[in-house]
Backbone as XML, in Angstrom:
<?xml version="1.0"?>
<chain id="A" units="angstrom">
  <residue number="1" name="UNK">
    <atom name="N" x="-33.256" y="33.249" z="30.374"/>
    <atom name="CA" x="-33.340" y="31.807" z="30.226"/>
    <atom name="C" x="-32.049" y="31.184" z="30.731"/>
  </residue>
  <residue number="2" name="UNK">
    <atom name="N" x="-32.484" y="30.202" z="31.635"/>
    <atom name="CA" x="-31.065" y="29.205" z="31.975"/>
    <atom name="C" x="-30.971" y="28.072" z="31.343"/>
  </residue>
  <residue number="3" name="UNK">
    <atom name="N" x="-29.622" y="27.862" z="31.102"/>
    <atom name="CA" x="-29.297" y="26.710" z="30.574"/>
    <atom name="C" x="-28.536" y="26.015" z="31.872"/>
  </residue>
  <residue number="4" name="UNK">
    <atom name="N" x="-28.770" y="24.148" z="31.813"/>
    <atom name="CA" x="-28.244" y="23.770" z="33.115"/>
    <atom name="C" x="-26.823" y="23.257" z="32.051"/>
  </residue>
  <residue number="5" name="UNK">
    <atom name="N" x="-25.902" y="23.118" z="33.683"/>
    <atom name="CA" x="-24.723" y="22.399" z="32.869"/>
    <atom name="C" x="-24.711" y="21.161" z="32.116"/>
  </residue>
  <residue number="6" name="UNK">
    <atom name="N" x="-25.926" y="20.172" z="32.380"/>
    <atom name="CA" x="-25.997" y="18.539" z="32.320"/>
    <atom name="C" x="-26.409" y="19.619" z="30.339"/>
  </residue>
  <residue number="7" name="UNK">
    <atom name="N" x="-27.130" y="20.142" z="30.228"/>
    <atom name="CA" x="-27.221" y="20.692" z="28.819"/>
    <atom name="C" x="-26.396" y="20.923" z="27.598"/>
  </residue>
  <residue number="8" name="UNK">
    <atom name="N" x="-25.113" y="22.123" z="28.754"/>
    <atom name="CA" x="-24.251" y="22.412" z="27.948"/>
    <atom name="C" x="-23.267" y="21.381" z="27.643"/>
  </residue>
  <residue number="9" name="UNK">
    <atom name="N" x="-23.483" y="20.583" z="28.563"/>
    <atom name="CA" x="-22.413" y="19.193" z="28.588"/>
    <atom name="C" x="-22.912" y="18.579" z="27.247"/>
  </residue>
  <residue number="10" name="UNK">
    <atom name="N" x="-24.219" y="18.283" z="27.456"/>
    <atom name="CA" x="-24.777" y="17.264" z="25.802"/>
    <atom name="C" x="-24.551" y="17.930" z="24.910"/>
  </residue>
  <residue number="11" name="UNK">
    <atom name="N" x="-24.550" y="19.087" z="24.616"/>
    <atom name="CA" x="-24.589" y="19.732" z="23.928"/>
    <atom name="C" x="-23.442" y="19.915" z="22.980"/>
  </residue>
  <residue number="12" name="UNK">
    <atom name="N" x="-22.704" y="20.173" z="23.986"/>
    <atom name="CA" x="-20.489" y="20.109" z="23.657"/>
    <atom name="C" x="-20.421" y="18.850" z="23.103"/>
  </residue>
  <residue number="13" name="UNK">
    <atom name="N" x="-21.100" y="17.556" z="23.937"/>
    <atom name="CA" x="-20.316" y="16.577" z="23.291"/>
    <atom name="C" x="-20.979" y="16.077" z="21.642"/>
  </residue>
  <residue number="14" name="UNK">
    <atom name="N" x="-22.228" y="16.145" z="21.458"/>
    <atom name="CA" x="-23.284" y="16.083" z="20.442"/>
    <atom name="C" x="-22.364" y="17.250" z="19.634"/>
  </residue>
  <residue number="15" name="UNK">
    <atom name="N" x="-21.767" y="18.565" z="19.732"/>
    <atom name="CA" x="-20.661" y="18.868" z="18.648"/>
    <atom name="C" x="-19.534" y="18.583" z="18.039"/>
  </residue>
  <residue number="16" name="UNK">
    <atom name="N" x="-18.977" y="18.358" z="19.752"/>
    <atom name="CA" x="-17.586" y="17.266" z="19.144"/>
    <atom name="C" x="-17.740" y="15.925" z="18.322"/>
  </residue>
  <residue number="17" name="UNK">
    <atom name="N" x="-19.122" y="15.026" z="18.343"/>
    <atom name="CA" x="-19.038" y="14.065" z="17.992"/>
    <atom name="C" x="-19.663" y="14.309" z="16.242"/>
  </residue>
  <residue number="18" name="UNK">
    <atom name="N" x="-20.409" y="15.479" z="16.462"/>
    <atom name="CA" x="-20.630" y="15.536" z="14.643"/>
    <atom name="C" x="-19.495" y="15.996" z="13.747"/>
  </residue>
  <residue number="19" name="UNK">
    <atom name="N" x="-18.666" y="16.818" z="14.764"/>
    <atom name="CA" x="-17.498" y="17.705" z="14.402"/>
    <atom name="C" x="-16.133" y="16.509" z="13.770"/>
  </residue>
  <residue number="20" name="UNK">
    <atom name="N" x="-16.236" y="15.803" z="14.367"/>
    <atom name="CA" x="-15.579" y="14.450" z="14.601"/>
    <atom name="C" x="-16.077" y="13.290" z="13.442"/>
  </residue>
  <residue number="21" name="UNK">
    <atom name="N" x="-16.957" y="12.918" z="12.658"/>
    <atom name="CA" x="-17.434" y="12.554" z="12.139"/>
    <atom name="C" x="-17.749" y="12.691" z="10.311"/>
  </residue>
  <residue number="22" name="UNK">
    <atom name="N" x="-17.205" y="14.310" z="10.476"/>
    <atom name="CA" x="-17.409" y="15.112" z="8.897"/>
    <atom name="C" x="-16.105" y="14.842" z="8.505"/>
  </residue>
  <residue number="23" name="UNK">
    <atom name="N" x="-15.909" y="14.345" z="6.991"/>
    <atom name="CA" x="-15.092" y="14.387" z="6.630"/>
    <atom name="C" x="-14.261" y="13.187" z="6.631"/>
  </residue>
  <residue number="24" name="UNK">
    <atom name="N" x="-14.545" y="12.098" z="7.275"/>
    <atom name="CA" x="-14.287" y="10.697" z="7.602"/>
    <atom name="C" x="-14.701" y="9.833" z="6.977"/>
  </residue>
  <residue number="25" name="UNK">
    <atom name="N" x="-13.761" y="9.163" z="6.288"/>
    <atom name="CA" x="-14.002" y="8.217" z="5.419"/>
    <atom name="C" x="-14.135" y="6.569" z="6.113"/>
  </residue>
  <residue number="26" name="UNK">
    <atom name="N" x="-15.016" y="5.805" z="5.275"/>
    <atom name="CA" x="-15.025" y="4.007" z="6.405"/>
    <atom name="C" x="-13.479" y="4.117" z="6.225"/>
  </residue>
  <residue number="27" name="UNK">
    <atom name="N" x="-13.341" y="2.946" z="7.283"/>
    <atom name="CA" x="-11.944" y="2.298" z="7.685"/>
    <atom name="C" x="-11.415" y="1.785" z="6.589"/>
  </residue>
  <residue number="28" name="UNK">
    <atom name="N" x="-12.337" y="1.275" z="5.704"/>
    <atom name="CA" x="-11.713" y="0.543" z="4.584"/>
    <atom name="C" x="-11.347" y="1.137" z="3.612"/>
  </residue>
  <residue number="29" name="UNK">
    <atom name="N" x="-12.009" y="2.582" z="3.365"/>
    <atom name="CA" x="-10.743" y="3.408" z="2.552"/>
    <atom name="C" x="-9.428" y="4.325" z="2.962"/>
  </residue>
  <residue number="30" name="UNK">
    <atom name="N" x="-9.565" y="3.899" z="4.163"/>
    <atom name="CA" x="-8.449" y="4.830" z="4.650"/>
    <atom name="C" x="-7.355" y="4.019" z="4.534"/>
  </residue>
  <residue number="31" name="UNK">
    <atom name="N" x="-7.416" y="2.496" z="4.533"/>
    <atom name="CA" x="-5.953" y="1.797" z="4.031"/>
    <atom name="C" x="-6.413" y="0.750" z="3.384"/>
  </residue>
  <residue number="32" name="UNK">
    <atom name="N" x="-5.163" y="0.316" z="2.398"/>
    <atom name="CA" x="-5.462" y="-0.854" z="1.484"/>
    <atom name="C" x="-4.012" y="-1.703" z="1.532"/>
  </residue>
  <residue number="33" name="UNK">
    <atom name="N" x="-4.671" y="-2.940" z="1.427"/>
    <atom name="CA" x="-3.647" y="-4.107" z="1.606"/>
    <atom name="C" x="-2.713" y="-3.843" z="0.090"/>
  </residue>
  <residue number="34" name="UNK">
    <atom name="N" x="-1.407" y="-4.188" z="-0.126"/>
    <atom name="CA" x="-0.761" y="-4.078" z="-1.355"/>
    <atom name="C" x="0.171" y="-5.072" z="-1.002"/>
  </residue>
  <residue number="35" name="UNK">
    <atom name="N" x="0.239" y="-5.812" z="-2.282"/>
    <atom name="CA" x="0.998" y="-7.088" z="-2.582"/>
    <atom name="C" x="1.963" y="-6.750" z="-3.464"/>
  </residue>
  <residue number="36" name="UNK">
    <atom name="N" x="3.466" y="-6.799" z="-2.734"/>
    <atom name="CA" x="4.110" y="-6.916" z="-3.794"/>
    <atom name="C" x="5.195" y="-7.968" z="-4.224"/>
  </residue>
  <residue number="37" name="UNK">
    <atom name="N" x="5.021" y="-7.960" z="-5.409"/>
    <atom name="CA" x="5.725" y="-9.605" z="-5.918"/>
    <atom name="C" x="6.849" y="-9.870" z="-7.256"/>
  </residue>
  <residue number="38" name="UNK">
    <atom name="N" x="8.058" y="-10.483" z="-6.803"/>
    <atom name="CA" x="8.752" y="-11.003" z="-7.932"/>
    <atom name="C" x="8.521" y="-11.653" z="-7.833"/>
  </residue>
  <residue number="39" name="UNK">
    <atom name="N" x="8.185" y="-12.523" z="-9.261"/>
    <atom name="CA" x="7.715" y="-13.695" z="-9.860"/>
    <atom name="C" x="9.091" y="-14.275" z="-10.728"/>
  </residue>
  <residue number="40" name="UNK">
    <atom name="N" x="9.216" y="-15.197" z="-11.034"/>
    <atom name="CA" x="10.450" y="-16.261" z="-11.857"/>
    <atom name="C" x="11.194" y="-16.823" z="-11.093"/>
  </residue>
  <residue number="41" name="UNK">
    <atom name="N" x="12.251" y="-16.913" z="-11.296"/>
    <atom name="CA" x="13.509" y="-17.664" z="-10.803"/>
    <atom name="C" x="14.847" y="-16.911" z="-10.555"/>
  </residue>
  <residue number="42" name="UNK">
    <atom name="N" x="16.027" y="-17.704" z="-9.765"/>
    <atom name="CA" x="17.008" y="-17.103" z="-9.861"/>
    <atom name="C" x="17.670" y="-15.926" z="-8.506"/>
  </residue>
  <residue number="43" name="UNK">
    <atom name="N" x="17.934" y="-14.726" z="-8.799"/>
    <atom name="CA" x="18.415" y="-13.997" z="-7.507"/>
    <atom name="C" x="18.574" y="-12.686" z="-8.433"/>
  </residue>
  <residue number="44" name="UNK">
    <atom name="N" x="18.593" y="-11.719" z="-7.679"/>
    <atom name="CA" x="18.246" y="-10.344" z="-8.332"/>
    <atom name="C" x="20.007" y="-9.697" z="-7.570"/>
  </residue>
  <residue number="45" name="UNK">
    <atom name="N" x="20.198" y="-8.196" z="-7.956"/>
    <atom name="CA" x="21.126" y="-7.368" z="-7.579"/>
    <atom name="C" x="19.717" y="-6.189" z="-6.376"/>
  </residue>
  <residue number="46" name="UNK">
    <atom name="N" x="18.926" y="-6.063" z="-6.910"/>
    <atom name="CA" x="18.433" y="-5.113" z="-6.033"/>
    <atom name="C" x="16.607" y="-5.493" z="-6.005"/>
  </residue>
  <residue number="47" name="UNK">
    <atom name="N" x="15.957" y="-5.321" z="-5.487"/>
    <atom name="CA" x="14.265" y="-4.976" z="-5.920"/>
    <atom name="C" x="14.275" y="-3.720" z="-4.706"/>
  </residue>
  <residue number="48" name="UNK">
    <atom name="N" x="13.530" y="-2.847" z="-6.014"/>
    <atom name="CA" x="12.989" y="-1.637" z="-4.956"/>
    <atom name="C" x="11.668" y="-1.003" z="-4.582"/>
  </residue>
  <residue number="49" name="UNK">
    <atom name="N" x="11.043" y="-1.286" z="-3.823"/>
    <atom name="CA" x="9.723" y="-0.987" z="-3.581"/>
    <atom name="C" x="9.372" y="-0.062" z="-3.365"/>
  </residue>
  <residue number="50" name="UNK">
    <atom name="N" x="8.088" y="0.786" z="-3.492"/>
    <atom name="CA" x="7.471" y="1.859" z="-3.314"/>
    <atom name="C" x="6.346" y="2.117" z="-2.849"/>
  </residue>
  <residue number="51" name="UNK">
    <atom name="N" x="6.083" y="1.854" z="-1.872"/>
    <atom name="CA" x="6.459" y="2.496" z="-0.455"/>
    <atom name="C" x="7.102" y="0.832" z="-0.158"/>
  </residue>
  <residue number="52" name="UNK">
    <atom name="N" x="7.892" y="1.080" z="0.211"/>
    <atom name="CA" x="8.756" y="0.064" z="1.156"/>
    <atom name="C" x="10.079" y="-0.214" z="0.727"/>
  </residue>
  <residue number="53" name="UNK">
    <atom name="N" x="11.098" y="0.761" z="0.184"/>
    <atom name="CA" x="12.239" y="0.372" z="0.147"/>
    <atom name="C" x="13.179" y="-0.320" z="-0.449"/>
  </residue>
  <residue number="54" name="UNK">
    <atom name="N" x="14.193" y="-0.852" z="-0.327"/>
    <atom name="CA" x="14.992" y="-1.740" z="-1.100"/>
    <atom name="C" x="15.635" y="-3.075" z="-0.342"/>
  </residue>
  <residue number="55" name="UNK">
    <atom name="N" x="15.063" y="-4.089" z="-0.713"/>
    <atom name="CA" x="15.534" y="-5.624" z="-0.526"/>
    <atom name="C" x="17.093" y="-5.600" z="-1.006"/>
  </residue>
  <residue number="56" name="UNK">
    <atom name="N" x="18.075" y="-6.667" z="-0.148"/>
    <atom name="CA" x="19.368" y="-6.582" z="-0.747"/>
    <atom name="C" x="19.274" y="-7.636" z="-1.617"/>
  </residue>
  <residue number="57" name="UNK">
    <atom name="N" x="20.725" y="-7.407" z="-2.226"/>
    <atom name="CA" x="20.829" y="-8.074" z="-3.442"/>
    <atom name="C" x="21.337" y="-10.036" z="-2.711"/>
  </residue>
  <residue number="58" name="UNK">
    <atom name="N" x="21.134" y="-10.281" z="-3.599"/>
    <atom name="CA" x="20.877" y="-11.788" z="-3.450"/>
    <atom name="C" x="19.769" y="-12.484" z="-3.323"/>
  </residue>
  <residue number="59" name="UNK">
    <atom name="N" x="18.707" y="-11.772" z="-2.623"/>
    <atom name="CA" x="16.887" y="-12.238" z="-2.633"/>
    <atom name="C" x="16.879" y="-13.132" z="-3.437"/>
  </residue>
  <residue number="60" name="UNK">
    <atom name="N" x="16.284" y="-13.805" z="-3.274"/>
    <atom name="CA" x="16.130" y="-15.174" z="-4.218"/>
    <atom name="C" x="14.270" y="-14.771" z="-4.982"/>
  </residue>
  <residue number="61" name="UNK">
    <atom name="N" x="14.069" y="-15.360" z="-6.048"/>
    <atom name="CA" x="12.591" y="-15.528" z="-6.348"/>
    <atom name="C" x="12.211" y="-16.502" z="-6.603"/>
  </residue>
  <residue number="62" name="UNK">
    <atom name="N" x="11.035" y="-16.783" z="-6.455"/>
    <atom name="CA" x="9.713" y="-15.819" z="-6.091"/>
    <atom name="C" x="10.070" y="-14.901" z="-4.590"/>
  </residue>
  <residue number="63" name="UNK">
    <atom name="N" x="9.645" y="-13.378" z="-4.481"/>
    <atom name="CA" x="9.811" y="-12.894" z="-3.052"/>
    <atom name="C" x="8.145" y="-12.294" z="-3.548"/>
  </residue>
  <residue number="64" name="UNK">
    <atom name="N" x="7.696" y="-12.483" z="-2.161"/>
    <atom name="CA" x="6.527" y="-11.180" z="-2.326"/>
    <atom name="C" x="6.593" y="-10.066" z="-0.361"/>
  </residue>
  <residue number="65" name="UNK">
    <atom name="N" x="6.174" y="-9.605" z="-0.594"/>
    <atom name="CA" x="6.009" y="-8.534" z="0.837"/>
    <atom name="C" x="4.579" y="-7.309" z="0.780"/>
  </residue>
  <residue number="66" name="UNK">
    <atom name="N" x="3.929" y="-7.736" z="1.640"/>
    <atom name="CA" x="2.801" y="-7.056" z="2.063"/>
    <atom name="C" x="3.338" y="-5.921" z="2.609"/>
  </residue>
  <residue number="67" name="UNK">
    <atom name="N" x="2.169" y="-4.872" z="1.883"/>
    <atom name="CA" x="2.528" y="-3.544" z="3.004"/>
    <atom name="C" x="0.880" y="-3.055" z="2.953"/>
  </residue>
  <residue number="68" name="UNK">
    <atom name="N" x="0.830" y="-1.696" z="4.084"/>
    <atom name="CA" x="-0.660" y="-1.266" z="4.299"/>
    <atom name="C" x="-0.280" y="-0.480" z="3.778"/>
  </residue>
  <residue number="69" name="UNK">
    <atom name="N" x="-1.240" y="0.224" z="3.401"/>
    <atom name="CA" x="-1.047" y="1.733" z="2.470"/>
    <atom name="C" x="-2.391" y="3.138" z="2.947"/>
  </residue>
  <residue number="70" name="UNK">
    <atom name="N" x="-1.705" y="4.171" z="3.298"/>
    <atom name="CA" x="-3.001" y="4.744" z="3.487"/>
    <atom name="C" x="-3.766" y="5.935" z="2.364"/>
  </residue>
  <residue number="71" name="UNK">
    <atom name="N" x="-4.258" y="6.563" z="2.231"/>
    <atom name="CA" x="-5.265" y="7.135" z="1.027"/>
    <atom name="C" x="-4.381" y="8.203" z="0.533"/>
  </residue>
  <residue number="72" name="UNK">
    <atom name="N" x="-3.077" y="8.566" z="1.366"/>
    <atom name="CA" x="-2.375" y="9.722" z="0.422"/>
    <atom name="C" x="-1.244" y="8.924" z="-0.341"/>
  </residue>
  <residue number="73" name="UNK">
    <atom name="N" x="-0.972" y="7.553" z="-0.330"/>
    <atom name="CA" x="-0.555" y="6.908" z="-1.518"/>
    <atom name="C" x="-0.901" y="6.871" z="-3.178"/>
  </residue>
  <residue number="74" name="UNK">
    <atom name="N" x="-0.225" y="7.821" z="-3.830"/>
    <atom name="CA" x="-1.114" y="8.012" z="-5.103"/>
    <atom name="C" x="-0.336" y="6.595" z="-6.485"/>
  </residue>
  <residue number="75" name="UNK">
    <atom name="N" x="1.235" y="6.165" z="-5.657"/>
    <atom name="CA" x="2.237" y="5.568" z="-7.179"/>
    <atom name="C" x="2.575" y="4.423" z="-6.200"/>
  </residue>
  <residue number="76" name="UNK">
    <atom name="N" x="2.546" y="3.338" z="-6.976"/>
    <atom name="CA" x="2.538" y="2.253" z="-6.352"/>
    <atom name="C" x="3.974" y="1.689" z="-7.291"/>
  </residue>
  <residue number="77" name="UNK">
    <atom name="N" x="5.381" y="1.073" z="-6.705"/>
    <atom name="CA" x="6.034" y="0.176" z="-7.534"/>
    <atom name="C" x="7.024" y="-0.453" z="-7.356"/>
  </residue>
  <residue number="78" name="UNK">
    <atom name="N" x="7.180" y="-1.351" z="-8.156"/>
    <atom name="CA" x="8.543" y="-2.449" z="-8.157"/>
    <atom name="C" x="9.357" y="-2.544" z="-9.064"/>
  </residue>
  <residue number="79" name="UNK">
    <atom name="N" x="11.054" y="-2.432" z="-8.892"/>
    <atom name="CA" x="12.016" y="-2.333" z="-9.844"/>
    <atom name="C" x="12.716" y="-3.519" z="-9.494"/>
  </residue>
  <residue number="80" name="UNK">
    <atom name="N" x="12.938" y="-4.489" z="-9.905"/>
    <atom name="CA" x="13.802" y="-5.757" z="-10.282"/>
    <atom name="C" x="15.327" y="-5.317" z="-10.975"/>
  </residue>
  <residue number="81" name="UNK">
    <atom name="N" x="16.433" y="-5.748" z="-10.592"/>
    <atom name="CA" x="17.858" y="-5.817" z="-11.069"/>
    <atom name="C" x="17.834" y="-6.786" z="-10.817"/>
  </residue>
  <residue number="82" name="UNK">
    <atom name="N" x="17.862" y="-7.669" z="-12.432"/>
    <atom name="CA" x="18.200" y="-9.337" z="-12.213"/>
    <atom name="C" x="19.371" y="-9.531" z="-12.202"/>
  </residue>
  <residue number="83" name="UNK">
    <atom name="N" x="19.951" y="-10.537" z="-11.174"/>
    <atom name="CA" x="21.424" y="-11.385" z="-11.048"/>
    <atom name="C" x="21.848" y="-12.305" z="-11.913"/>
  </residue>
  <residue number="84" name="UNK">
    <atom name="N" x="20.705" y="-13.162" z="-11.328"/>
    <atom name="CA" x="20.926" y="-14.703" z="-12.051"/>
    <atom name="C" x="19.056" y="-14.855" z="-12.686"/>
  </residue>
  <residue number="85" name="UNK">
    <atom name="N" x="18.710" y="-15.430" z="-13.653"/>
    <atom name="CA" x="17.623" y="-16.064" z="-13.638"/>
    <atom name="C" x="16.631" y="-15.307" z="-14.728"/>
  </residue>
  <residue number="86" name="UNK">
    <atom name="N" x="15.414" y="-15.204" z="-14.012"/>
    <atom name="CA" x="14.604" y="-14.616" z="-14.856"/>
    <atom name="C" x="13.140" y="-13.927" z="-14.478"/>
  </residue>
  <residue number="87" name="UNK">
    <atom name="N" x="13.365" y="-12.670" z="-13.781"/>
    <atom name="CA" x="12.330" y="-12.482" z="-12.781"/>
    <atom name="C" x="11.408" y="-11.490" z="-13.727"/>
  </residue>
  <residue number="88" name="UNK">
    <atom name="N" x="9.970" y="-11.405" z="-13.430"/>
    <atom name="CA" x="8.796" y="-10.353" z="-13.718"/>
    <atom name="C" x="8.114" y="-9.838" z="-11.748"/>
  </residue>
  <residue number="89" name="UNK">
    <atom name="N" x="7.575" y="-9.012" z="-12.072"/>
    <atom name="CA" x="6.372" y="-8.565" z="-10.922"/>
    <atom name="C" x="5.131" y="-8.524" z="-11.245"/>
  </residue>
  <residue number="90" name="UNK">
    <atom name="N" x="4.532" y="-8.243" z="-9.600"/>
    <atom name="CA" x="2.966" y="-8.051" z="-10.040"/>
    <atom name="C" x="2.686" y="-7.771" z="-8.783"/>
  </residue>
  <residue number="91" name="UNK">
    <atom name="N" x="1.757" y="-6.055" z="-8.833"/>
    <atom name="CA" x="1.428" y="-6.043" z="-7.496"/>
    <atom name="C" x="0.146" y="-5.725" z="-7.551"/>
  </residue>
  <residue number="92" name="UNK">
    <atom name="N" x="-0.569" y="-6.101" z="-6.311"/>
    <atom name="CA" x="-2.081" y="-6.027" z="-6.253"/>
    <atom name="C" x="-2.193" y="-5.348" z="-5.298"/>
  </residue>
  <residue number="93" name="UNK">
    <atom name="N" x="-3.612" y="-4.243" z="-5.381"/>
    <atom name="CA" x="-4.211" y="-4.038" z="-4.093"/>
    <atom name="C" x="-5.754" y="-4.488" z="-3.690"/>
  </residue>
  <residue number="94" name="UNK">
    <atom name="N" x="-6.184" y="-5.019" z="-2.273"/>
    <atom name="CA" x="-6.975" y="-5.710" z="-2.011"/>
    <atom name="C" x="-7.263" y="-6.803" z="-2.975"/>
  </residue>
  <residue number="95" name="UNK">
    <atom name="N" x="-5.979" y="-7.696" z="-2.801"/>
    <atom name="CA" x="-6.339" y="-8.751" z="-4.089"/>
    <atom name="C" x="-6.756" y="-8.276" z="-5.466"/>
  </residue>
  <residue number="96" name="UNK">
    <atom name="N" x="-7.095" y="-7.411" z="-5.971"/>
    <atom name="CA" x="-6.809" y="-7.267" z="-7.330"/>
    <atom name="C" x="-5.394" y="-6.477" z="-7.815"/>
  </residue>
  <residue number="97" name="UNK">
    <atom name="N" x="-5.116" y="-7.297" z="-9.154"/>
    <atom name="CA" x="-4.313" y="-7.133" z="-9.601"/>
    <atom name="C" x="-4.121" y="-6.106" z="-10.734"/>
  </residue>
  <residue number="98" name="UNK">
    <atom name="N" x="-3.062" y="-4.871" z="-10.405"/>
    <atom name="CA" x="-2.826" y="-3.200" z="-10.833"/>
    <atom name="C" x="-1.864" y="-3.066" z="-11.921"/>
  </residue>
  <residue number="99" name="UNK">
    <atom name="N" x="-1.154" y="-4.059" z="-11.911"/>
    <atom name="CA" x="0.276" y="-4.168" z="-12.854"/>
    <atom name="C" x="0.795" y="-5.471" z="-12.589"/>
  </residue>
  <residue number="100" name="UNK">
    <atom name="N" x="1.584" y="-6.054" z="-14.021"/>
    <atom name="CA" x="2.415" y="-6.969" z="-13.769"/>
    <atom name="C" x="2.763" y="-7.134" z="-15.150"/>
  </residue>
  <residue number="101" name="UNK">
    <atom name="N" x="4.452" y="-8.170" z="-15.199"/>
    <atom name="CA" x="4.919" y="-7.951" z="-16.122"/>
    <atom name="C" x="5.616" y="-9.298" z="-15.871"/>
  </residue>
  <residue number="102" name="UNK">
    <atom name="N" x="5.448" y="-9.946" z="-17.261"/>
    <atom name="CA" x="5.995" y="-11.271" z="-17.308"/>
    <atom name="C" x="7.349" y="-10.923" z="-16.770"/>
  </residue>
  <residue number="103" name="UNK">
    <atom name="N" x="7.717" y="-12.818" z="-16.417"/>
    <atom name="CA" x="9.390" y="-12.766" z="-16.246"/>
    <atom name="C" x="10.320" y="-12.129" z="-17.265"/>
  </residue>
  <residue number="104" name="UNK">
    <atom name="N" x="11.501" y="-11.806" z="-17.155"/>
    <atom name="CA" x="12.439" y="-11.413" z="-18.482"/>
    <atom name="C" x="13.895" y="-10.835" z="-18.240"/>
  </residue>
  <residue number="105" name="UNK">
    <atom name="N" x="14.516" y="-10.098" z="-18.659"/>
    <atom name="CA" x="15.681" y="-9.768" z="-17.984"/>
    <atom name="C" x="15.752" y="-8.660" z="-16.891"/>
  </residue>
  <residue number="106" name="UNK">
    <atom name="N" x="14.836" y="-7.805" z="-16.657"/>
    <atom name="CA" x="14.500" y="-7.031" z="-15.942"/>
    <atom name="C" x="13.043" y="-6.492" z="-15.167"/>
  </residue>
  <residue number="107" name="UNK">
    <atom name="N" x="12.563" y="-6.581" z="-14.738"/>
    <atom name="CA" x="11.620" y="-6.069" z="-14.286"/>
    <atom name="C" x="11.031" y="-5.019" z="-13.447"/>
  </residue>
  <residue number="108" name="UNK">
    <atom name="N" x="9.842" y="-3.907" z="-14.298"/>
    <atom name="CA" x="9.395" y="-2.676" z="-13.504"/>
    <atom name="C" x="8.006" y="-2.723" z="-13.525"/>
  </residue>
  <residue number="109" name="UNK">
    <atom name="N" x="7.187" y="-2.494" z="-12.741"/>
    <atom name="CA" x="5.927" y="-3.006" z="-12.681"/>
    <atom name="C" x="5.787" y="-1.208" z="-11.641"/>
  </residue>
  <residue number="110" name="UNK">
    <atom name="N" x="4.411" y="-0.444" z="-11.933"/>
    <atom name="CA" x="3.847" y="0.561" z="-12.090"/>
    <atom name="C" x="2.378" y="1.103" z="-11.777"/>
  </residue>
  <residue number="111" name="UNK">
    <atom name="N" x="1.784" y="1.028" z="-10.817"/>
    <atom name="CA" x="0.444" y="1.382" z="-10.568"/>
    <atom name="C" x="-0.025" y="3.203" z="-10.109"/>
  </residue>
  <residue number="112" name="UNK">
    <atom name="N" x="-0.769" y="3.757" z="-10.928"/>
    <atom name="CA" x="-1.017" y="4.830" z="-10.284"/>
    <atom name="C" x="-2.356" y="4.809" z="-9.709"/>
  </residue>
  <residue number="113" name="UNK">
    <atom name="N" x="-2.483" y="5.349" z="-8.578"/>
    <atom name="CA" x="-4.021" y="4.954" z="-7.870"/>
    <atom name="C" x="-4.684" y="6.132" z="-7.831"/>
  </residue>
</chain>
């Protein structure tokens, strides 16, 4: 029995494309929008984000900063060192809201996903 090449061709690609396909999650769980936010007044010494780092000191509040996040993100968070004032957080993903913590002298706000 022969097989023609135009065959083995469909054939290869009809594998690669199921092969390609297993195991793939929609687009929309592979990343999620995350909001993160000091809330109150005043100016902080540090805020440190997770995933995203550390803002310098002086930031004024309200600050918030968007980040994307992809599915091996399991701890989501924000640490506030207040300066002056009176700051809380609150961070959301896809618009709902995961943690938050009134204003006060310090603020740590905590999501595990």
């Amino acid at each position: 029995m022969e097989i023609s090449v135009t065959k083995v061709a469909a054939l290869t690609f009809a594998a690669a494309a199921i092969s390609a396909s297993v195991g793939t999650a929609p687009a929309s769980a592979q990343s999620r929008n995350v909001v993160f936010e000091v809330t109150g007044s005043g100016t902080v010494y540090s805020i440190d984000l997770d995933p995203g780092g550390r803002i310098p000191e002086d930031t004024a509040a309200p600050f918030t900063q968007a980040v994307s996040i992809g599915p091996d993100v399991a701890l989501l968070q924000v640490v506030v060192v207040t300066k002056t004032g009176s700051q809380g957080c609150r961070i959301t993903v896809d618009g709902t809201v995961v943690a938050e913590q009134a204003p006060g002298d310090a603020a740590h706000c905590i999501a595990y996903l």
